[in-house]
N, C-alpha and C positions, 0 to 999 in steps of 0.2 A: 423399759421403753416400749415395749409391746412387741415389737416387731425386733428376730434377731438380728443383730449388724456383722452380717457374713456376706452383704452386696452394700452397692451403692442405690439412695432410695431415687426411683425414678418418675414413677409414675402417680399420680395423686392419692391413692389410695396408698401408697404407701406411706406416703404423710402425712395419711388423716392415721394411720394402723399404729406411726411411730411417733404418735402425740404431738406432732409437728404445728397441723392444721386443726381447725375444728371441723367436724365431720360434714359440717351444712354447705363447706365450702367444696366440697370436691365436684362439684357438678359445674361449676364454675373454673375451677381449676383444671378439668377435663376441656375445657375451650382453650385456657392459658399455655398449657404445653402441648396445644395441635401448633400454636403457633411458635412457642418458645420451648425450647427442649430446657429438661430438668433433669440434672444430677446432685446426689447428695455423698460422696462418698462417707465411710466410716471414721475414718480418722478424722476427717472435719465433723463429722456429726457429733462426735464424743468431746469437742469444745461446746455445744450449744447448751445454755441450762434452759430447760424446760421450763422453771417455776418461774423464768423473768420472759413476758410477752411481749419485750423492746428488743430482747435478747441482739446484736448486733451483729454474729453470723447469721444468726436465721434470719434476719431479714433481708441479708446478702442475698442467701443462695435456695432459701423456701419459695416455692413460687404463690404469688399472691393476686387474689381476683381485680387488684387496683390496677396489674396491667392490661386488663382490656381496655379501660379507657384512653383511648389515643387522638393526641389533640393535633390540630392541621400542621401544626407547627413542626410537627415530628415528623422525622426523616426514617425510610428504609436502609439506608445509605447514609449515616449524619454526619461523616466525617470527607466525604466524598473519594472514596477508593476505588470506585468502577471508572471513571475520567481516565485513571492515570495507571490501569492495567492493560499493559503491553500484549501479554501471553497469561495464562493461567498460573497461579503459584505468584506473581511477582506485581508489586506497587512503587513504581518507580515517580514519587515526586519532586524529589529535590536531588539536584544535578548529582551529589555526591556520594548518595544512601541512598536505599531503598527496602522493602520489604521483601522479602522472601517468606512466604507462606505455604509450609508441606503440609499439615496436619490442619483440619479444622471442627475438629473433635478437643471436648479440654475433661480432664476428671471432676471437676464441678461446674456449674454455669451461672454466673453473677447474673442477678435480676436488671444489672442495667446494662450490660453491657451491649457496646455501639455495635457490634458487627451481631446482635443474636439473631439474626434474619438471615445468617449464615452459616454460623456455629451450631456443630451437631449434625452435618451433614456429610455422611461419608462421599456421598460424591464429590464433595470439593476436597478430598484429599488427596494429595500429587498421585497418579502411578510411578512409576519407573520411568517410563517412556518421559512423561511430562516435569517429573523432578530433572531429568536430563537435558530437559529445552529448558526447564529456569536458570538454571546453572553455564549452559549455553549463550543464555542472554547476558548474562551477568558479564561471561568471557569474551563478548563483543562489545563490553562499556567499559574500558579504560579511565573513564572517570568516577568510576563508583569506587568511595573510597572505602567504606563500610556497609557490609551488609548485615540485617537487623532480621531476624528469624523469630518468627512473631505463628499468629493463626488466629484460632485453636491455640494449641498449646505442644511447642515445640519439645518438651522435654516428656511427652505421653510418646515420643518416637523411642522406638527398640534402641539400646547402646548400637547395636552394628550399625540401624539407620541412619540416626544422629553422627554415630563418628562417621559416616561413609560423607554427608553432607559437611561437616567443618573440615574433614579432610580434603575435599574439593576447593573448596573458598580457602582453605589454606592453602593449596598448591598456587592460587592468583597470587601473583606479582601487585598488582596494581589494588589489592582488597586487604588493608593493612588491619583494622579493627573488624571481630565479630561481634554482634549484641546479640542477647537471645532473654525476649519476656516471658515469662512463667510465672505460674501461680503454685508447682506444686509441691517447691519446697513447703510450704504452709497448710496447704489444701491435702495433700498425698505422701507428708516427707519421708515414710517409709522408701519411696521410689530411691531417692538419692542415698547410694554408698559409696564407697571407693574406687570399685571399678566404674561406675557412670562418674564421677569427679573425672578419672583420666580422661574420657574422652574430651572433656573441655579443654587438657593440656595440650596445645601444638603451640608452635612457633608465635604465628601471629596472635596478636591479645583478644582473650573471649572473656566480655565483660555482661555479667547476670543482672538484669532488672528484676527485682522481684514486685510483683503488683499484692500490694498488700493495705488492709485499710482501718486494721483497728488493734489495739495491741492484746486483744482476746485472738487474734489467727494466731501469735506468739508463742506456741504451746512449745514443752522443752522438746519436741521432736522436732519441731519447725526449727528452731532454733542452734539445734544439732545437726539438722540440714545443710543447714546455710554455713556454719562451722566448718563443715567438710569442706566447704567449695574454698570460704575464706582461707582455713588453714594453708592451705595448698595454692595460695595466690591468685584467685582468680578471683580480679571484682569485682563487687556488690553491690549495687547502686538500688534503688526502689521507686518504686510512684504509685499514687495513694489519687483514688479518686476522691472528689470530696462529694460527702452524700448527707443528704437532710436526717436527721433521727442516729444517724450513725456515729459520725465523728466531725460533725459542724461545731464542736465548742472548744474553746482554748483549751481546757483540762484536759479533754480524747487526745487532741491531737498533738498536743506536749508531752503526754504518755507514749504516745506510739513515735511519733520524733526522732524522742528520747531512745527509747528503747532499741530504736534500728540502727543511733549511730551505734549505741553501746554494742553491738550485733556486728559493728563493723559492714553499717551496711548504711550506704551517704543516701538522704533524702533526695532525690531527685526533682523526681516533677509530680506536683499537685493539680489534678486534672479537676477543670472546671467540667460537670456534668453534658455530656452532650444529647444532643436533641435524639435520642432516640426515643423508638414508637414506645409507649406504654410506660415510660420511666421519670413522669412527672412528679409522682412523690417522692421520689429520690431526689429532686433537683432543687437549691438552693437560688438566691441571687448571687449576681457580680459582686454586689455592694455587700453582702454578708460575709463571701470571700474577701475579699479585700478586708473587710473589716478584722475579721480573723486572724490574715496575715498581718496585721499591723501589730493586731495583740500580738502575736506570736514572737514580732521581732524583739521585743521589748523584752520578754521574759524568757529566749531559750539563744543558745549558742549559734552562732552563724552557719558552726558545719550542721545543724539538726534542720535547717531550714530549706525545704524544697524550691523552687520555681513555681509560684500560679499562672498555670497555665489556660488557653481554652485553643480547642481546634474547630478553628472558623467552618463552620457550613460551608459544603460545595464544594471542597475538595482545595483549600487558599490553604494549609499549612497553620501549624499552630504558632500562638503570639504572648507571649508573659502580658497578664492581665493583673499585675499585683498592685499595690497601691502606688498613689505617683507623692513620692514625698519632695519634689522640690519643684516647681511653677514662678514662673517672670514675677517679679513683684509688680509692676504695672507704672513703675514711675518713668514717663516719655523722658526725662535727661539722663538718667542712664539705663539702656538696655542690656548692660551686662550684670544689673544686680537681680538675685531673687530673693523667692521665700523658701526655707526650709524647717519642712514639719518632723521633729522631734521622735521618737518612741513612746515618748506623753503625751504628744497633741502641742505642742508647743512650737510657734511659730519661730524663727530665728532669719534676719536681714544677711545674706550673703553676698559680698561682691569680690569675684576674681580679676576683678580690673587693677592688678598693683600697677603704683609706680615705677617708671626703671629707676628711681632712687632709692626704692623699696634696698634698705640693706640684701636682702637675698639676692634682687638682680646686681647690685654691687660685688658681691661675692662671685656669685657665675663669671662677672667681666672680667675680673682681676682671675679668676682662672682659666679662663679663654686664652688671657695675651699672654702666661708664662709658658 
């Protein structure tokens, strides 16, 4: 590969030295990560094949001259997190959850990600002082039922940090589930062994998002990764953004599905790409989503199937955007019947208006009055 793989590659010349980039592009690339920080660690570099130029991690996590161009429509901010931060460290938007954010540093940096206008910034990582008022905050909301440990990349924290932090939220009475997104079983998975699994184990349940998007991150380290966590009880859930060139077609994405329940690890949520700056060739339509999920319902198991998601601009909370398969049929005498569309495309007349002579409600009565 030209370049030894004894760091992670960071800066454009090192992508052009590690056959990554073509060399005409580093002068361009030198603009792309003043703006967007770029990491490559080793262990992910050693999935990318060089001889395929669609390759699907690299187009993850190489950075590419296509993000300068940044359309009006793109947010600095896409998902709207600044609104709904109280104190530093903490995103409190829905009564009952919130984010906790320590670290905003990750071991590699996806090319689309919403928050990269942040990530990579050692300033925004908690002190002491400031991890102490997040947790503070946390301890004067009695309604927060779960708290979600997010960033950057919450498991790039030392075992002592991380246990010092579930240790806490486990001492709340009132903070019943922990969530914690990561990428680096996949990205890093040498990081996880036995002793970082224990610190996941306390009382109250810490359940692992893994964000993962193509079943090339799947390598048997990755996979032995995540084995550690599952063996030992702690679940595994995932979310897969969906990205144009990557894993936009029924086959990718029935592969990888596939692959994560086999992994013991349930499809969560299918993130509809968000408006962020410079990440227009990643981004698909609604209608393609959708279209995809439709395939997908027809040919893969219930438990293999995510949620499509999108998080509304501005900071509104995200909203399942999957296909709508059932619609009023339109006939003005009865408004209780409709249409429902099939996993073929097939229309089907539904009306739950029974009769009370309907035997079934005849049934219910006669077991009502003994």
């Amino acid at each position: 590969m030209g370049k030894s793989m004894n760091r992670p590659l960071r800066h454009p010349k090192d992508f052009v030295q590690a056959g990554l980039v073509a060399p005409e592009w580093e002068t361009a690339l030198e603009q792309v990560t003043e703006n967007f920080v770029a990491a490559l660690p080793d262990e992910l570099r050693s999935s990318i094949d060089l001889s395929n130029p669609d390759d699907p991690v690299a187009k993850q996590f190489v950075p590419d001259p296509q993000e300068l161009h940044i359309l009006p429509e793109e947010y600095e901010d896409p998902i709207g997190d600044n609104p709904f931060t109280p104190i530093k460290g903490i995103t409190h938007r829905y009564p009952d959850r919130l984010l906790l954010k320590p670290v905003h540093v990750c071991p590699a940096y996806c090319r689309f990600c919403f928050r990269r206008e942040k990530v990579g910034s050692g300033s925004e990582t908690l002190t002491s002082q400031e991890m102490e008022a997040a947790l503070d905050y946390i301890r004067q909301h009695p309604e927060v039922w779960e708290v979600i440990l997010s960033g950057g990349d919450p498991f790039l924290l030392s075992k002592r940090r991380l246990a010092s932090i579930i240790e806490a939220l486990d001492a709340m009475e009132h903070v019943e589930v922990i969530r914690i997104h990561t990428r680096v079983p996949v990205v890093s998975p040498s990081t996880i062994d036995m002793d970082f699994v224990q610190v996941l184990k306390v009382p109250t349940p810490v359940y692992v998002i893994l964000h993962c998007n193509h079943p090339q991150e799947l390598s048997n380290a990755a996979q032995s990764a995540c084995a550690q966590m599952s063996d030992v009880g702690i679940p595994l859930l995932s979310q897969t953004v969906l990205l144009r060139g990557i894993n936009d077609t029924p086959e990718v994405m029935e592969r990888l599905l596939r692959q994560l329940t086999r992994l013991r690890i349930k499809p969560y949520y299918l993130h509809h790409p968000d408006l962020a700056q410079g990440t227009s060739h990643f981004r698909v339509s609604i209608a393609e989503g959708q279209a995809l999920m439709q395939t997908l319902r027809g040919r893969i198991s219930g438990l293999c199937l995510p949620t499509y998601i999108l998080d509304i601009p501005g900071g509104y909370g995200k909203v399942p955007i999957g296909p709508n398969y059932l619609l009023p049929s339109g006939e003005p005498a009865n408004h209780n019947t409709y249409l429902v569309t099939d996993v073929q495309g097939r229309q089907h007349t539904y009306s739950p208006g029974a009769s009370p002579k309907h035997p079934c409600f005849s049934d219910l009565q006669s077991k009502d009055s003994k």
